[in-house]
C-alpha positions in Angstrom: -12.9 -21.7 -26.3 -12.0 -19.3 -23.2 -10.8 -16.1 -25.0 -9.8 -14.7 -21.2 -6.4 -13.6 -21.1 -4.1 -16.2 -18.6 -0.4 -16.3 -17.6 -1.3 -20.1 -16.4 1.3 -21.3 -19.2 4.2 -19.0 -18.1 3.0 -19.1 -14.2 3.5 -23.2 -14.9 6.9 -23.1 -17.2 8.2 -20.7 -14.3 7.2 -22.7 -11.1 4.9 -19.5 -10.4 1.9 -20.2 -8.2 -1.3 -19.5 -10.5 -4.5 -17.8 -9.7 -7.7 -16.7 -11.8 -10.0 -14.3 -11.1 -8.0 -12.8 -8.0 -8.7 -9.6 -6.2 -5.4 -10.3 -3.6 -3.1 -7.9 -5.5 -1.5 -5.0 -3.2 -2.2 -1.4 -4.1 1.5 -0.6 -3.5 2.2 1.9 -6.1 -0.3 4.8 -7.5 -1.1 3.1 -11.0 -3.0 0.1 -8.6 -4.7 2.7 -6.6 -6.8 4.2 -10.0 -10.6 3.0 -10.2 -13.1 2.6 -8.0 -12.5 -1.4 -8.6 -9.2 -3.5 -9.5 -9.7 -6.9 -11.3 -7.1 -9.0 -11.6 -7.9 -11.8 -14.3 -4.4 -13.7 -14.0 -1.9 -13.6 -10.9 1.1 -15.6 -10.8 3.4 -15.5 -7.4 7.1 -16.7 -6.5 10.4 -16.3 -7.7 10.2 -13.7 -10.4 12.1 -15.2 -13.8 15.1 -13.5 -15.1 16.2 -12.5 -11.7 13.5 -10.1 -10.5 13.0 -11.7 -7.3 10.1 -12.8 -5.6 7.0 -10.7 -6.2 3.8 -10.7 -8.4 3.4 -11.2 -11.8 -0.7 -9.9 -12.9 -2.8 -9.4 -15.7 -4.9 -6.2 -14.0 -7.6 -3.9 -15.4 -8.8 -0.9 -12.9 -12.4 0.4 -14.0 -14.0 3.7 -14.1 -17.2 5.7 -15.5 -16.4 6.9 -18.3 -18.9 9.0 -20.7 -22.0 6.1 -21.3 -20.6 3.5 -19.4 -18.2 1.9 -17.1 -14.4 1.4 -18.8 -11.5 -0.5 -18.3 -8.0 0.3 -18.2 -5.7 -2.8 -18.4 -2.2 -3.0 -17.6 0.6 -6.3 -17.4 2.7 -5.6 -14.3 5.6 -7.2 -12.1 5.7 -6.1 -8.5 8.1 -6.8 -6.3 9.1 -5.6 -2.5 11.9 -3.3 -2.3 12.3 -1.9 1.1 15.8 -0.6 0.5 13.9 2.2 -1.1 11.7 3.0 1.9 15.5 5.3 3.0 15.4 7.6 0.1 12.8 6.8 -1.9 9.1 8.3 -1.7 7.4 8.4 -4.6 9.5 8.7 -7.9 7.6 7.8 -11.5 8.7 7.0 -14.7 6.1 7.1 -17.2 6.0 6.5 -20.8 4.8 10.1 -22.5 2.3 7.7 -24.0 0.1 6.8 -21.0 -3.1 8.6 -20.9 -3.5 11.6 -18.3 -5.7 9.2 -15.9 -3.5 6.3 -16.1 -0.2 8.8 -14.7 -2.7 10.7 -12.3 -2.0 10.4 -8.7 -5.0 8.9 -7.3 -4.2 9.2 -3.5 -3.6 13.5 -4.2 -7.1 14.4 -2.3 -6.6 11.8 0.5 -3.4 14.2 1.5 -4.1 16.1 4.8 -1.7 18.7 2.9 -2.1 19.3 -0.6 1.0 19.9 -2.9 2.1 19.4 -6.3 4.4 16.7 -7.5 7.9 18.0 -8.5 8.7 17.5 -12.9 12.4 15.9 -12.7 14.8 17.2 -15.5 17.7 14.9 -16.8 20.4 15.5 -18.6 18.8 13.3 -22.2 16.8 14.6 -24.4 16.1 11.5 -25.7 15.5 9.9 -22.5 13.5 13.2 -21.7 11.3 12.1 -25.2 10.0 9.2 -24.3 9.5 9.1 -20.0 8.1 11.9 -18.2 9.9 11.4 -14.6 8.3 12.8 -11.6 8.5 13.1 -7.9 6.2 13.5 -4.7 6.9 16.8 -3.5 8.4 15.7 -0.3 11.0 13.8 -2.3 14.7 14.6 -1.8 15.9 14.9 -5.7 19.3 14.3 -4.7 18.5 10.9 -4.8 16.4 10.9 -7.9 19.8 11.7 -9.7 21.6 9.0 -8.1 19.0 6.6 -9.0 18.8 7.5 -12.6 22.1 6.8 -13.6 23.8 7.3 -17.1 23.8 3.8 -17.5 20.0 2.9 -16.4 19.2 6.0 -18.6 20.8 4.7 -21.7 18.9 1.6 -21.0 15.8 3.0 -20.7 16.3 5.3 -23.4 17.2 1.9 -25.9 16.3 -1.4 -24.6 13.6 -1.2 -22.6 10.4 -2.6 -23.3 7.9 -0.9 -25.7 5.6 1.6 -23.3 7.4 0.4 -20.4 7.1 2.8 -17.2 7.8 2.2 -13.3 6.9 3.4 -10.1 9.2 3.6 -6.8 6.8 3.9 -3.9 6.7 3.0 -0.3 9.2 0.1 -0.6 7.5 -1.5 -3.5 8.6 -1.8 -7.7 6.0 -1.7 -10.0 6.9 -2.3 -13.4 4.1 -2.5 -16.0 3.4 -2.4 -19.7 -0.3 -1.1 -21.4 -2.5 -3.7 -22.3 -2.7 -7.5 -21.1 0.5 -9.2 -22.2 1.0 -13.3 -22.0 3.5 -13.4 -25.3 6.3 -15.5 -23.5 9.4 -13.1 -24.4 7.5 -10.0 -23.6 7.1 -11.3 -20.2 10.5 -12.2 -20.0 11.5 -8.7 -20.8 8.9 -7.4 -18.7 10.8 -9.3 -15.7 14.0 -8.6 -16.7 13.5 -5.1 -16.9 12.2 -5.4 -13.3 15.3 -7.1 -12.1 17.5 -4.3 -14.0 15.6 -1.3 -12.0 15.3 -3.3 -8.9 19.5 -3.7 -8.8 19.9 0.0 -9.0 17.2 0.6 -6.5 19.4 -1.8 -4.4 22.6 -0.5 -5.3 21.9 3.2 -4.3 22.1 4.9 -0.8 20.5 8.1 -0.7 21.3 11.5 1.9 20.6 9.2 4.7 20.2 12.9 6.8 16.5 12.7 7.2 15.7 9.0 8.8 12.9 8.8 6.4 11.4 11.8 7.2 10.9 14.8 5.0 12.5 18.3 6.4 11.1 22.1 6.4 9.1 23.3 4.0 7.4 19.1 3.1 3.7 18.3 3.6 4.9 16.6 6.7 6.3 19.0 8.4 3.6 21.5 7.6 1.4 18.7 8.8 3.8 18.1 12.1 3.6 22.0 13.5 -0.5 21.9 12.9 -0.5 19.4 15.0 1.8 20.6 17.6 -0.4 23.7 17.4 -3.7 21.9 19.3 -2.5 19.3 21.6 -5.3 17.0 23.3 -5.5 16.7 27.3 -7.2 13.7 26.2 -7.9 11.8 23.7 -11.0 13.3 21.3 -14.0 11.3 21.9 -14.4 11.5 17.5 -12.6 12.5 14.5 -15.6 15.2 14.2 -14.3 16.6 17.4 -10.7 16.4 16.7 -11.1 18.2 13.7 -13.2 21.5 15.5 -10.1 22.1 16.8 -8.5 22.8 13.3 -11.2 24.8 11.6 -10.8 27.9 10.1 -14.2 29.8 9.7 -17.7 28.0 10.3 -17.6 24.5 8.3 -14.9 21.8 8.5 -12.7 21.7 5.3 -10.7 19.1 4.1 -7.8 20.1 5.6 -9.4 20.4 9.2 -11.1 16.6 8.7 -7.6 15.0 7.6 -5.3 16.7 10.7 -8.5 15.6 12.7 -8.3 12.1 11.3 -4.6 12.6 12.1 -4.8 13.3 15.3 -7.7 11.1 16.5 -5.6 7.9 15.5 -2.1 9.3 17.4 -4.4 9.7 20.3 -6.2 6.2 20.5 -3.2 4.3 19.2 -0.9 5.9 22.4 -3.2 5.5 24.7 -3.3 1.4 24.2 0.4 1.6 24.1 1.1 2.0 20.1 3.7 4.4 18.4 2.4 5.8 15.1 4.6 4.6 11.9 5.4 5.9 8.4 3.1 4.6 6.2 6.3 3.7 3.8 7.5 1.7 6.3 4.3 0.2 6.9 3.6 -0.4 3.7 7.2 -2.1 2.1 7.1 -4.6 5.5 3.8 -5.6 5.1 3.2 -6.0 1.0 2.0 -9.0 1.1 -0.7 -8.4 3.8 -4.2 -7.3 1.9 -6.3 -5.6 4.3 -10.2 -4.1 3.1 -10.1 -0.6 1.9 -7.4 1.8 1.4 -4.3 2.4 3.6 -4.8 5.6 5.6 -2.3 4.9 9.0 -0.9 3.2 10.7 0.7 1.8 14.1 3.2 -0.4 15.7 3.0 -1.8 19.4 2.9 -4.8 21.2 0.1 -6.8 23.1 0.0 -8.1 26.5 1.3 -11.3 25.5 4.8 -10.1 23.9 3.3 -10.2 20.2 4.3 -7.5 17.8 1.0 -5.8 16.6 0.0 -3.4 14.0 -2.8 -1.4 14.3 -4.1 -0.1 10.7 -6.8 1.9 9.6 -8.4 1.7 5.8 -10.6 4.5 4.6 -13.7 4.0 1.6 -12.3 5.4 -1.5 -16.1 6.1 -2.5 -17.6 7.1 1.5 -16.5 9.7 4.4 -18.5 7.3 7.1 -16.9 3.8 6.3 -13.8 2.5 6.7 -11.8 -0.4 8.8 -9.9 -1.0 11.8 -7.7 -3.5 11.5 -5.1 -5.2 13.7 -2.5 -7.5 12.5 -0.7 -9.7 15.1 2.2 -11.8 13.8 2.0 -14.7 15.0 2.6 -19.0 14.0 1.0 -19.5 10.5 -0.3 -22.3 11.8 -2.2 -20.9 14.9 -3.2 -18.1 12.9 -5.0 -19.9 10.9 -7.0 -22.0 13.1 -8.0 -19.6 15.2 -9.3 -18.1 12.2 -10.8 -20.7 11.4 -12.8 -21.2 14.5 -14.3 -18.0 14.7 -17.7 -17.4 13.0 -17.4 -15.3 9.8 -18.7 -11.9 11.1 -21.3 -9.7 8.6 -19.1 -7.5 6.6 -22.0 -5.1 6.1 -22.3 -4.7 10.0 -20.2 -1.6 11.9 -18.5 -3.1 14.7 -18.9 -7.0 13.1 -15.3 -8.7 13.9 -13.4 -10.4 10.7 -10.7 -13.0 11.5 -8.4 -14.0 8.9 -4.7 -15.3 8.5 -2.1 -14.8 5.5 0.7 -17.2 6.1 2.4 -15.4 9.2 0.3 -13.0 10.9 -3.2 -12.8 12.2 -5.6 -10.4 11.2 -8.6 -9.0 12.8 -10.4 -6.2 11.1 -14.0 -4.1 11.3 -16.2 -2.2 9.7 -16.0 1.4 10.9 -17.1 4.9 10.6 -14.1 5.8 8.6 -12.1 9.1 7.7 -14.9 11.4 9.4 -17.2 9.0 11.7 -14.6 7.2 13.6 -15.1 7.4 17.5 -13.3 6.7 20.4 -16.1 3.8 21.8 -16.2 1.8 18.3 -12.2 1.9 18.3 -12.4 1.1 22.6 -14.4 -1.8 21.4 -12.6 -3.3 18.3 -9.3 -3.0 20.5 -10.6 -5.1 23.3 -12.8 -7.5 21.3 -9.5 -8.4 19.0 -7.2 -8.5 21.9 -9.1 -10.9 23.4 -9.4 -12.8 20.5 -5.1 -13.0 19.7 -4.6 -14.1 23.5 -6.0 -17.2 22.5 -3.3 -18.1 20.3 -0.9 -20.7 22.0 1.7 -19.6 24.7 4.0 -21.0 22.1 3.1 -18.9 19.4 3.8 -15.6 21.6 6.7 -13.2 21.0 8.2 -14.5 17.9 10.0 -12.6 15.4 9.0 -11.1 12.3 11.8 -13.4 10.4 10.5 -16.5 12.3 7.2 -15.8 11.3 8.0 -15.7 7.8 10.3 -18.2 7.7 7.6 -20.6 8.9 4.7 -19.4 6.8 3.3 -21.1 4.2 1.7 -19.1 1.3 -1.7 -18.3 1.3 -3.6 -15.5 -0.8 -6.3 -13.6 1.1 -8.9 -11.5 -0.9 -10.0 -8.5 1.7 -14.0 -8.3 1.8 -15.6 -6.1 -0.7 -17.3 -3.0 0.6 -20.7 -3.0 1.4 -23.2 -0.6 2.2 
């Protein structure tokens, strides 16, 4: 008898696409960037019951070392897109006062080019305040925060919301999740209804709407911004290594001089091919459903010589400085995406500079093996650009210059599991 936890019975009372065994789950929010692996033992996809939408419904597990062994931290969660967020919303957290330290850790904190704290949100409910611990990237305008934390969406939280329930709010995605693997019927009802109930205030809201997205004075971004400004490039730096000698302070390369260098070596190569760097929120809640190898670092947005809108992404190793991907994303017919995938030889993953082609229902992707966060160089990046660029012009006149609504309109579903790393 197979003791392994499923949602097959819901996914199939719901008219949820099923998987097993699926690694194809976006790491939108912070709680699915933890471990140094994600398993995902049960995925169900489509129309979210009790009117959360479409999004994910996942049995996942991240794993870790702990003291004599490798450990697992399981979790039930319903993710869904919501991009209205993306205007006001950074990073806000609602935990349950319950979940270990590790589990409400933000894993992404020494990825930052600038390092600050997270702000501790105060609400006016002591009983609220007794169960969730409510928090904020420091960039965050709290403004907002208030508005979305209503008295009403308090009060529920406070009294009807499931046992151990928590959320996260973060680039343009919902994650809503629950300790331990549920597949109770009415839990996950509740678990999806509770989704649906923070996703209408997330919808309902408008925040400041003064900053476009971007943090003022006095954020990590602008601190970031006028560091830049501070060492403009005559041309673009042949590595990240040499981007970065430009920002040290004393004789070695801190952390701080590698990630402005890392920074500034992508704005560099991605202008001079004709691409305009992006917030990674807005990267992020427009592209949720597009699983790339490694984890998000930048990214991109342009267009090729053929008219098609283009993404260019770059994923860093969460376990090595010298590997990462380069990754563009074309959109493009589902159909022609596909086959021209399908026509290209599988490259070797474990290869620097080996092209993979794959396709995921609207867009084609083409991505690399690199030197990531500190070995990435200007002739590996020269090289990926052209090779893939070549490679999308031989999708079909037909395909060329159509929208990102057409293309998802037309797409038909398709999960793609991103290669593993290798060494």
């Amino acid at each position: 008898m197979n003791s392994t936890p499923t949602l097959a019975a819901y996914a199939a009372r719901h008219r949820l696409r099923h998987r097993a065994a699926s690694f194809g789950l976006p790491k939108a929010t912070q709680l699915m960037r933890h471990g140094f692996m994600q398993e995902v033992p049960s995925l169900a996809g489509g129309e979210l019951p009790e009117g959360a939408g479409d999004g994910w419904l996942a049995l996942v597990s991240y794993v870790y070392e702990g003291r004599n062994e490798l450990e697992r931290s399981p979790f039930t969660i319903a993710l869904v897109g919501a991009p209205a967020s993306t205007e006001y919303a950074i990073r806000v957290l609602c935990h349950d006062r319950g979940l270990d330290e590790r589990d409400r850790s933000n894993p992404d904190a020494d990825r930052q080019v600038v390092k600050l704290d997270d702000k501790a949100v105060r609400l006016e409910s002591d009983l609220f305040l007794e169960r969730y611990a409510v928090s904020t990237d420091h960039d965050q305008d709290q403004v907002s925060v208030w508005q979305l934390f209503s008295p009403g969406l308090i009060l529920w939280l406070t009294e009807k919301a499931p046992t151990r329930f928590s959320f996260e709010l973060q680039d343009g995605a919902l994650c809503c999740f629950v300790p331990g693997h549920v597949t109770d019927e009415d839990e996950l009802d509740a678990l999806c209804a509770a989704a649906a109930r923070i996703l209408a205030r997330v919808v309902a809201i408008r925040g400041p709407g003064d900053r476009d997205g971007v943090p003022g004075d006095g954020t990590r971004w602008s601190a970031m911004e006028g560091d830049l400004a501070e060492h403009p490039f005559a041309s673009p730096p042949a590595s990240v290594k040499a981007a970065a000698k430009h920002f040290r302070s004393g004789l070695r390369l801190g952390d701080r001089a590698w990630g402005l260098g890392a920074e500034a070596f992508f704005r560099e190569h991605a202008a001079l091919v004709g691409f305009e760097p992006i917030a990674g929120a807005a990267y992020r809640a427009a592209h949720l459903d597009t699983f790339l190898p490694g984890i998000f670092a930048r990214a991109a947005q342009g267009r090729l010589s053929g008219g098609e809108e283009a993404f260019l992404v770059l994923t860093d190793s969460d376990d090595y400085d010298d590997m990462g991907w380069t990754n563009l994303i074309v959109m493009a017919s589902p159909l022609a995406a596909r086959a021209l995938a399908q026509s290209v030889p599988r490259g070797d993953t474990s290869q620097r500079g080996s092209m993979q082609v794959g396709a995921d229902g609207r867009s084609l992707i083409l991505s690399t093996l690199d030197g990531g966060r500190q070995g990435r160089t200007a002739e590996e990046f020269g090289a990926f650009f052209a090779a893939a660029t070549e490679l999308a012009a031989r999708l079909r006149p037909a395909d060329r210059n159509r929208s990102r609504r057409e293309c998802e309109q037309a797409g038909e579903e398709e999960v793609r599991d991103p290669p593993a790393p290798t060494r």
